[in-house]
C-alpha positions as CSV (number, residue, x, y, z in Angstrom):
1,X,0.0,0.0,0.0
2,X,2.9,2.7,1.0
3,X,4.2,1.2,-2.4
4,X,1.4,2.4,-4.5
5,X,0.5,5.5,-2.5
6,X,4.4,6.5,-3.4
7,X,3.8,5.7,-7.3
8,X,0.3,7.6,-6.9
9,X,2.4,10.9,-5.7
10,X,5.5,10.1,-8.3
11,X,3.1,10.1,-11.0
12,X,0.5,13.0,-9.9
13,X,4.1,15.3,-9.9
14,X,4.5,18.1,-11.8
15,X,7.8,17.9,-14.2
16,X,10.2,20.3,-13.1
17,X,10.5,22.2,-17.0
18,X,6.7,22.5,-16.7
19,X,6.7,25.8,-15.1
20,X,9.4,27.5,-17.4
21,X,7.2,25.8,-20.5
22,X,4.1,27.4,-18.9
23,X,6.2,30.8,-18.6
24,X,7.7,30.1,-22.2
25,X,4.0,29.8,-23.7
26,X,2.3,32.7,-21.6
27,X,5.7,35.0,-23.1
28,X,5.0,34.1,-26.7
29,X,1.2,34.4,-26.7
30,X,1.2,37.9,-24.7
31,X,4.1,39.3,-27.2
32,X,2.0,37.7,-30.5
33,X,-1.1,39.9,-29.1
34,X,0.7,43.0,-27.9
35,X,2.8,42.5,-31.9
36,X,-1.0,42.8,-33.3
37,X,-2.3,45.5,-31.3
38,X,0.7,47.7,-31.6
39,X,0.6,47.0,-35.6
40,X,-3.0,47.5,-36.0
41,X,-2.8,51.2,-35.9
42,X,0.3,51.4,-38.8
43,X,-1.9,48.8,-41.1
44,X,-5.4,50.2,-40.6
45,X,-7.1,53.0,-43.0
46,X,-7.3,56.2,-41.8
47,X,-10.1,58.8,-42.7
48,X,-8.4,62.3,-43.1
49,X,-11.8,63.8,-43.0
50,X,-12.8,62.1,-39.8
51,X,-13.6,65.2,-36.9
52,X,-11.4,62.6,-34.4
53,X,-8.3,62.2,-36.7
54,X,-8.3,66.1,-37.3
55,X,-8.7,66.8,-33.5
56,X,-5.2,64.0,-33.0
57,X,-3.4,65.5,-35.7
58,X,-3.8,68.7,-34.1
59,X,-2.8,68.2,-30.6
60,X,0.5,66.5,-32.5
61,X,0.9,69.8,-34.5
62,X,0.7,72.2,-31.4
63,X,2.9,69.4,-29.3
64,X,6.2,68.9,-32.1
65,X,5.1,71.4,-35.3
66,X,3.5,75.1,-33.6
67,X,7.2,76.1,-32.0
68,X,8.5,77.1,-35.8
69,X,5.2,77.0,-37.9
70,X,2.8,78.9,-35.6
71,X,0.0,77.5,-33.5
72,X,-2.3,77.6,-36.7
73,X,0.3,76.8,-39.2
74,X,0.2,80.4,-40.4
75,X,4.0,80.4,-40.0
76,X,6.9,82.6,-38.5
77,X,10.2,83.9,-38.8
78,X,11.6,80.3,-37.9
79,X,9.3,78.0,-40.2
80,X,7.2,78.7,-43.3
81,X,3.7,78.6,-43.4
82,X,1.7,75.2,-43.9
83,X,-1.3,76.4,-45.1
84,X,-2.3,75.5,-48.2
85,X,0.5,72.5,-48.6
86,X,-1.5,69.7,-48.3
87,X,-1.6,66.3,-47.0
88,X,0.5,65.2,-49.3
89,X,3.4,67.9,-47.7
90,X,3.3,66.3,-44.5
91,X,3.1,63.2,-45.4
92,X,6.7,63.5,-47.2
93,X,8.4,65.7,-44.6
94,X,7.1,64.1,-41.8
95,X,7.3,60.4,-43.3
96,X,10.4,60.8,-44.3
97,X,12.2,61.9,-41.7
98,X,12.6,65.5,-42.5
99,X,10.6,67.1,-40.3
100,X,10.7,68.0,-37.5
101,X,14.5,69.4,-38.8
102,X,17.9,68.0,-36.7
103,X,19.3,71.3,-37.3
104,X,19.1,74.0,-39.3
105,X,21.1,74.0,-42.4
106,X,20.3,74.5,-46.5
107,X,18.0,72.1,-46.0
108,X,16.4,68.9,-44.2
109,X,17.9,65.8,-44.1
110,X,16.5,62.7,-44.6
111,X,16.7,60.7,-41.0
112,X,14.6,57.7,-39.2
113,X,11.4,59.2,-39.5
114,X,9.8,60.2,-35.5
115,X,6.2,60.0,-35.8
116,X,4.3,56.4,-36.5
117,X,2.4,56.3,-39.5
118,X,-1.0,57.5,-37.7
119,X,0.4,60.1,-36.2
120,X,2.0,61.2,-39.5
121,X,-1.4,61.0,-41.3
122,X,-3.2,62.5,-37.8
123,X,-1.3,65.5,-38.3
124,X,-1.6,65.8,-42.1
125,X,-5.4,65.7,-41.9
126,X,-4.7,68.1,-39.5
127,X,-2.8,70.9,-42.0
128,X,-5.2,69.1,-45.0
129,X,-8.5,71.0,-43.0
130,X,-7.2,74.5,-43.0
131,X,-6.9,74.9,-46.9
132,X,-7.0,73.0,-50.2
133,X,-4.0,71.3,-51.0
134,X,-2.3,68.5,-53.0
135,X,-3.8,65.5,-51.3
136,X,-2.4,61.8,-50.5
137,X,-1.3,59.9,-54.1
138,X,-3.6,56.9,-55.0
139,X,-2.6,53.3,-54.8
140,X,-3.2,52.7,-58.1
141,X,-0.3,55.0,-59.2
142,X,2.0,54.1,-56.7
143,X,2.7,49.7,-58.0
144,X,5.5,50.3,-60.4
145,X,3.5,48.2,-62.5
146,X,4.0,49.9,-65.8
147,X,4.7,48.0,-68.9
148,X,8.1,48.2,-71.1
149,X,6.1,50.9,-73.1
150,X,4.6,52.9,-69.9
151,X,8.4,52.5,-68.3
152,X,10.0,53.8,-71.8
153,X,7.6,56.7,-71.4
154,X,8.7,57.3,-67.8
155,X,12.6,56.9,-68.7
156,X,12.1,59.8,-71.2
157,X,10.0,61.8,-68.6
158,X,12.4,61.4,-66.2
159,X,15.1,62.5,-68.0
160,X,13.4,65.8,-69.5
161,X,12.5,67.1,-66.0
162,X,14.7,65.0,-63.3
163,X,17.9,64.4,-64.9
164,X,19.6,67.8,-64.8
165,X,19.2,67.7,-61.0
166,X,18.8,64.1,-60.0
167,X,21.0,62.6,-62.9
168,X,20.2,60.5,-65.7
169,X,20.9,57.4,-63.4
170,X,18.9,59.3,-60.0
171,X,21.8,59.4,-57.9
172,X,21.5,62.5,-57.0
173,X,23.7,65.7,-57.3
174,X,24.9,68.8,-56.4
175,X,23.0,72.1,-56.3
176,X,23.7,75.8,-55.2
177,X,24.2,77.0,-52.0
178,X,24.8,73.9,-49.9
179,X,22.0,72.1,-51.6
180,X,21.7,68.8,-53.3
181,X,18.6,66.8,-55.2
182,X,19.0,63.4,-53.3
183,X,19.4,60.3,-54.8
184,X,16.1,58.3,-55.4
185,X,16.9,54.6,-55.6
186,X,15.5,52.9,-52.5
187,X,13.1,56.0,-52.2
188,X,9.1,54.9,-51.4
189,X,6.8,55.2,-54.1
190,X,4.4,57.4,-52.2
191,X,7.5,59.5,-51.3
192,X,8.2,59.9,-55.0
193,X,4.8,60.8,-56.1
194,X,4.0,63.2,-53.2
195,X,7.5,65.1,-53.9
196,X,6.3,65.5,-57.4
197,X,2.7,67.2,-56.6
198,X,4.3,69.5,-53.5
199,X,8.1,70.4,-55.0
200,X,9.9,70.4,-51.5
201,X,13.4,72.4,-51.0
202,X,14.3,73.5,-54.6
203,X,12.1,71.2,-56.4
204,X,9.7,72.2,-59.6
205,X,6.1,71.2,-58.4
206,X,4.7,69.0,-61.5
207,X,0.9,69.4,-61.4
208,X,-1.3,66.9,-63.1
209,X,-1.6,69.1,-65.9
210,X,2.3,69.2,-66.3
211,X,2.4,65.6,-65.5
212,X,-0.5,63.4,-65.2
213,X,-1.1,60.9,-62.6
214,X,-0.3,58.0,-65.4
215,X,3.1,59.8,-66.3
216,X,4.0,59.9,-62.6
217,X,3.2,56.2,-61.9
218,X,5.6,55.5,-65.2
219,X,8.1,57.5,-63.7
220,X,8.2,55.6,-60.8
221,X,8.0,52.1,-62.7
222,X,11.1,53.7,-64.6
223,X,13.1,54.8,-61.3
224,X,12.0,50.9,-59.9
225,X,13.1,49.5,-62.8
226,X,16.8,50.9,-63.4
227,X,16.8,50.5,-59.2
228,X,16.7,46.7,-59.9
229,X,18.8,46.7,-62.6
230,X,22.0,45.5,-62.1
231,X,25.2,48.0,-63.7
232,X,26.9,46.4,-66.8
233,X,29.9,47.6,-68.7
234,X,32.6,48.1,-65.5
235,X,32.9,50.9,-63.1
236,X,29.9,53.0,-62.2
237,X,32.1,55.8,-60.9
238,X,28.8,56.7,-59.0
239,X,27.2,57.3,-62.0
240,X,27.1,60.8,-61.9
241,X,28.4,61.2,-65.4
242,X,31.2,62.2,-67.8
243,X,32.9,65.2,-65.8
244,X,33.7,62.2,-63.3
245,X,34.6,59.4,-66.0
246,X,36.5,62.1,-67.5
247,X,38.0,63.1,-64.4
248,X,39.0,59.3,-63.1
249,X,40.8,59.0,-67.2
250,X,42.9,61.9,-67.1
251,X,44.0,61.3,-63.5
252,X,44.6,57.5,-64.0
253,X,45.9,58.1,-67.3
254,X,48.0,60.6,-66.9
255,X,49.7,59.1,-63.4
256,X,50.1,56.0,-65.5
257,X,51.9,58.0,-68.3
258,X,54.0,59.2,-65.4
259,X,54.7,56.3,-63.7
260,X,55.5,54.7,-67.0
261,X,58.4,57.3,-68.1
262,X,59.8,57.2,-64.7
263,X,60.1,53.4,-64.9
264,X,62.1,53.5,-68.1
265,X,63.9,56.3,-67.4
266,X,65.1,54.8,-64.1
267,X,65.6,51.5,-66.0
268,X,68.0,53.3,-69.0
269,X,70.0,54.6,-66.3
């Protein structure tokens, strides 16, 4: 009987990795619901027009944005005004990491962006209800989906209006007075499209009826396109051009020249 009883407790006893096992599954199941709430909010549609996303976007504003805008985005000596810019405006400063500025300089930087994507479309719903302005791009524009003919279309585009200040192969360049036109490979489609229709820093805004939404959506599929592209014949050298081919020849060459008529020189003596 004291036999049995002993198997009867041996066998009703918990295993000593149970409770770290328990622990182990409570961990995972808490951090898989807190990972779906805290996502919910970047993933879920957002109505700009909606009196509750307005009334968030502005307590953001006055909170990060009123110090060098003005508490009604009328602007001051320290920021320009926002009224007027759009959704689309705040959405690319904001998004990517320009605004609020680091520091002030020739212009804003792009930097890990500080705001989640609600917040960023709070606050441009926000500066979208105090005047008409260029509003968020459509999806439909924004898949890169163009065929060879649309991309064609965009490479031309591209290079009529982009090229002298992004370069032919959008890597960027140098502008005046401290100011560049940044590289766009790697650059969100939205991003693209929403610099086209607000023409941040030194930019050319490109209305529909310069460029229409079609022509923008080729323009991206073109920029996608030569992004994935892998770079044939050597070399890039950046790929900012011939002053810097030419440059990389007559220094190379002519140190080779050099180098050569020292060598035999020092060899006929």
């Amino acid at each position: 009987m004291a036999r049995a009883k002993k198997n009867v407790r041996k066998t009703g006893r918990r295993h000593p990795l149970a409770t770290a096992a328990l622990v182990a599954v409570g961990l995972l199941v808490t951090g898989a619901a807190y990972a779906g709430v805290s996502q919910s909010p970047a993933t879920a549609e957002i109505d700009l027009e909606s009196p509750a996303t307005i009334s968030a976007g502005e307590k953001l504003f006055g909170a990060n944005c009123a110090t060098c805008h003005g508490a009604a985005a009328q602007g001051t000596p320290d920021g320009p005004t926002l009224v007027g810019v759009g959704a689309a405006s705040v959405n690319f400063q904001v998004g990517t990491g320009r605004m609020p500025l680091a520091f002030n300089g020739p212009q804003g930087m792009v930097k890990p962006e500080q705001f989640t994507e609600e917040q960023t479309l709070q606050m441009a719903a926000y500066v979208a209800s105090l005047a008409p302005g260029p509003g968020l791009p459509e999806t439909q524009y924004l898949q890169a989906d163009s065929d060879a003919e649309g991309i064609a279309s965009g490479g031309e585009l591209f290079r009529i209006n982009c090229a002298m200040c992004h370069n032919v192969s959008a890597a960027g360049g140098a502008l005046t007075q401290g100011k560049f036109a940044p590289k766009l490979t790697g650059v969100a489609p939205t991003h693209i499209y929403e610099a086209m229709v607000t023409g941040p820093q030194n930019m050319p805004v490109f209305s529909d009826a310069n460029i229409s939404p079609q022509e923008k959506a080729d323009i991206i599929s073109y920029l996608k396109y030569i992004e994935e592209q892998p770079a044939v014949g050597g070399l890039t050298l950046g790929s900012i051009g011939p002053v810097a081919e030419g440059l990389f020849i007559w220094v190379i060459g002519l140190g080779a020249i050099i180098g050569l008529t020292v060598w035999v020189t020092a060899k006929s003596n």
